[in-house]
C-alpha positions as CSV (number, residue, x, y, z in Angstrom):
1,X,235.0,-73.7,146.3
2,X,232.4,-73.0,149.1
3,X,231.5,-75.1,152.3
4,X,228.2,-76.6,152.6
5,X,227.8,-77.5,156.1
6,X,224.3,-79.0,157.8
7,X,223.8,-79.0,161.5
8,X,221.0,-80.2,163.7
9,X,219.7,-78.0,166.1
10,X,217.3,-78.8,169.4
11,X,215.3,-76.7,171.2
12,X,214.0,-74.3,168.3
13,X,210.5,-73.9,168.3
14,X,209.8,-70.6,166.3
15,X,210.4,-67.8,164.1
16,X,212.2,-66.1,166.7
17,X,214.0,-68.9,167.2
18,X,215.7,-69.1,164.1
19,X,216.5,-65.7,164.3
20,X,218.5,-66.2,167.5
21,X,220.7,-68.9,165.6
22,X,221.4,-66.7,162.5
23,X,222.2,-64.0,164.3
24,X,224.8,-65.4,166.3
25,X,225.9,-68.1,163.7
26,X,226.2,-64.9,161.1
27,X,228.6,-63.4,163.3
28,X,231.5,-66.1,162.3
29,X,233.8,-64.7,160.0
30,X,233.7,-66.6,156.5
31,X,229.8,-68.0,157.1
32,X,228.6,-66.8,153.9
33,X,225.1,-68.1,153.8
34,X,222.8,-69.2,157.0
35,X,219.6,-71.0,156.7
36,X,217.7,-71.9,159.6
37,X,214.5,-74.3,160.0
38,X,213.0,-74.6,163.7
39,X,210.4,-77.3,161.7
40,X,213.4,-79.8,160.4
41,X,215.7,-78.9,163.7
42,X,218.3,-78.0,160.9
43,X,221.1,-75.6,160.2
44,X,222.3,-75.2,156.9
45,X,225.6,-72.7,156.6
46,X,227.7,-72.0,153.9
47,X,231.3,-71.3,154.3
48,X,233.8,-69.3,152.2
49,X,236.9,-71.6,150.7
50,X,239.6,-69.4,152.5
51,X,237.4,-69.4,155.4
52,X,238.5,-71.5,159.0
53,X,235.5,-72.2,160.3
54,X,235.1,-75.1,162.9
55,X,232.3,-77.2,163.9
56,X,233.1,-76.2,167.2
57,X,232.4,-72.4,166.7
58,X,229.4,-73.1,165.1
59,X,228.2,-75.5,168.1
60,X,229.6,-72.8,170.3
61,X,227.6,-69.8,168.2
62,X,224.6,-72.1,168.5
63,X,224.6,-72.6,172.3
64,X,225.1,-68.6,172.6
65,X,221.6,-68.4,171.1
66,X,220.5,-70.9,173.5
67,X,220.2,-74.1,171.9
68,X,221.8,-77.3,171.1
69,X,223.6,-78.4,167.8
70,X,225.9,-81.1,166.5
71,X,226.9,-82.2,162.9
72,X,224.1,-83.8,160.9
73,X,224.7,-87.2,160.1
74,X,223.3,-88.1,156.3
């Protein structure tokens, strides 16, 4: 069964933005679904069941666009 997985994220402020995030958080093998919101300062991936992907590649994908992220706490 699939992964999901929310992140906040600081330091979006636009469209372009969340573009920068999904294009480097889509690059992790297994993220099957990306949605990004520069508004709520969220992340929301999904990740495949056979998939191993870590927080700290997503953190990591999310600083290569220039930003800061860390698990959401709900």
């Amino acid at each position: 069964m699939a992964e999901t997985r929310i992140y906040t994220v600081t330091g979006m402020s636009c469209g372009h933005c969340e573009s920068a995030v999904t294009q480097e958080v889509s690059q992790l093998a297994g993220v099957a679904d990306i949605q990004v919101s520069s508004a709520a300062g969220s992340l929301t991936i999904t990740v495949q069941d056979d998939a191993t992907v870590t927080d700290e590649a997503v953190i990591a994908a999310v600083d290569e666009a220039g930003y800061s992220a860390s698990p959401a706490r709900l």
